[in-house]
N, C-alpha and C positions, 0 to 999 in steps of 0.2 A: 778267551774274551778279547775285543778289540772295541776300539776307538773309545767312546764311552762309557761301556758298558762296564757296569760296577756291580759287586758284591757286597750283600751287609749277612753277616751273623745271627741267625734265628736270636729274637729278644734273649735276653739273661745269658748269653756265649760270647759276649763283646768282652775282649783283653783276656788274660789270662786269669784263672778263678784265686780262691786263698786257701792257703796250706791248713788243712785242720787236723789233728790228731781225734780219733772217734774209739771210743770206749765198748767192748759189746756188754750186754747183762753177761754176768756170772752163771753159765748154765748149772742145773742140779747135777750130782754127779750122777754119772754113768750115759749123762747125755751131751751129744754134742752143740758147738755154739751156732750162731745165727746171727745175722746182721742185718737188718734190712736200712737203705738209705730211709727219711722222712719223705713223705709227702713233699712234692714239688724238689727236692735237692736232686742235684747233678753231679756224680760224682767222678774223678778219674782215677782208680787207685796204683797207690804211687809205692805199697810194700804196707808188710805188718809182721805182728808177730803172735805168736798165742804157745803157753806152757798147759803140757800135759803130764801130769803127776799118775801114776797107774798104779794099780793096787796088788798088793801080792799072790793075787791069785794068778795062777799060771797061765799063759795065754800069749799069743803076739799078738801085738795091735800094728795094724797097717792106714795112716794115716793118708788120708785124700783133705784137700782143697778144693773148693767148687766154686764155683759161680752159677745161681740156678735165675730164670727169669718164667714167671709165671708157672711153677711146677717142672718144668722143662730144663736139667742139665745142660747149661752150653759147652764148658769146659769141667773137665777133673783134673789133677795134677796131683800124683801120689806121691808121698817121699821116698825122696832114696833112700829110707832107712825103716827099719819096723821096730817097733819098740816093745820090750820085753816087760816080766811084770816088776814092780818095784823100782822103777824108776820115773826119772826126771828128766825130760825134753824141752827146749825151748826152739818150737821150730820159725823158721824164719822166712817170709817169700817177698820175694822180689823181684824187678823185671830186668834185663839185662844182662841174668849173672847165672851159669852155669849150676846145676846141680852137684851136691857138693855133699859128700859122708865125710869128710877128714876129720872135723868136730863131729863122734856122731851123735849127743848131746842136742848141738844146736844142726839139726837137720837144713839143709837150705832148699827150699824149694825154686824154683823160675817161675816167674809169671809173663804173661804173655805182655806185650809195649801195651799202653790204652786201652786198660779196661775202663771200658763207661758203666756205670750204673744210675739206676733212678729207681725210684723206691719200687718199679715192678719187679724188681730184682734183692735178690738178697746174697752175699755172703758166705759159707758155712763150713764147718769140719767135717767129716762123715768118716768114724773110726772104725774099723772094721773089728771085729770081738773088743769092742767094747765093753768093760765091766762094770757090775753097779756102783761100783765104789772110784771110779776111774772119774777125776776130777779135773776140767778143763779150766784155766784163769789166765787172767793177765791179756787178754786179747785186746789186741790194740792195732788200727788199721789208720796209715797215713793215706790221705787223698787231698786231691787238691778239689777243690767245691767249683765247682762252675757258674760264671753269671755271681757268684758273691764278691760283696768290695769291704773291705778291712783298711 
């Protein structure tokens, strides 16, 4: 750009948005979770975290993160770890930060810098042998809201 020529921010992207921490429903077990932003929110996600409890029936579970927009898979991001039955995961994603088994417990996944969402987008787990008894909780997704003032 030169001499005059200025930029403004599509409405509701002026300054930077506010930190909100966002809750998903509790899926039923054996299913995984889901998040969709509301109507009209802009969101940038900034990490989260979700515990998977598994049932003692025999099986590996292989755990994907997604971001899906209008039916259509943009990204997957599997853990570096598979989860066996009978136990307790808290896995963790974030952007910035290498994949990581040391805790293999708290699995860590990378997220890619700026992910945007707006409610044609959602969220989600996708467990691969998943069982019926296999209980997802505790999901909890930081983003920063765009266009919102606190």
């Amino acid at each position: 750009m030169s001499g005059g020529d200025s930029w403004a921010p599509p409405p509701g992207l002026e300054g930077r948005g506010g930190l909100k921490l966002i809750t998903a429903p509790e899926p039923t077990a054996g299913h995984d979770w889901v998040l969709t932003p509301p109507p009209g929110a802009r969101w940038r996600l900034l990490g989260g975290s979700a515990q998977l409890v598994t049932s003692a029936t025999v099986a590996t579970r292989q755990v994907l993160f997604q971001v899906v927009r209008e039916g259509t898979v943009c990204f997957t991001i599997p853990s570096p770890n598979t989860q066996a039955a009978s136990l307790t995961y808290a896995y963790q994603f974030l952007p910035g930060v290498a994949q990581d088994t040391l805790l293999s417990t708290y699995p860590l996944l990378q997220l890619p810098h700026d992910v945007m969402l707006d409610n044609r987008m959602r969220v989600q787990s996708s467990t691969g042998a998943i069982d019926t008894a296999d209980q997802w909780s505790a999901v909890v997704l930081l983003v920063e809201e765009l266009g919102a003032t606190y």
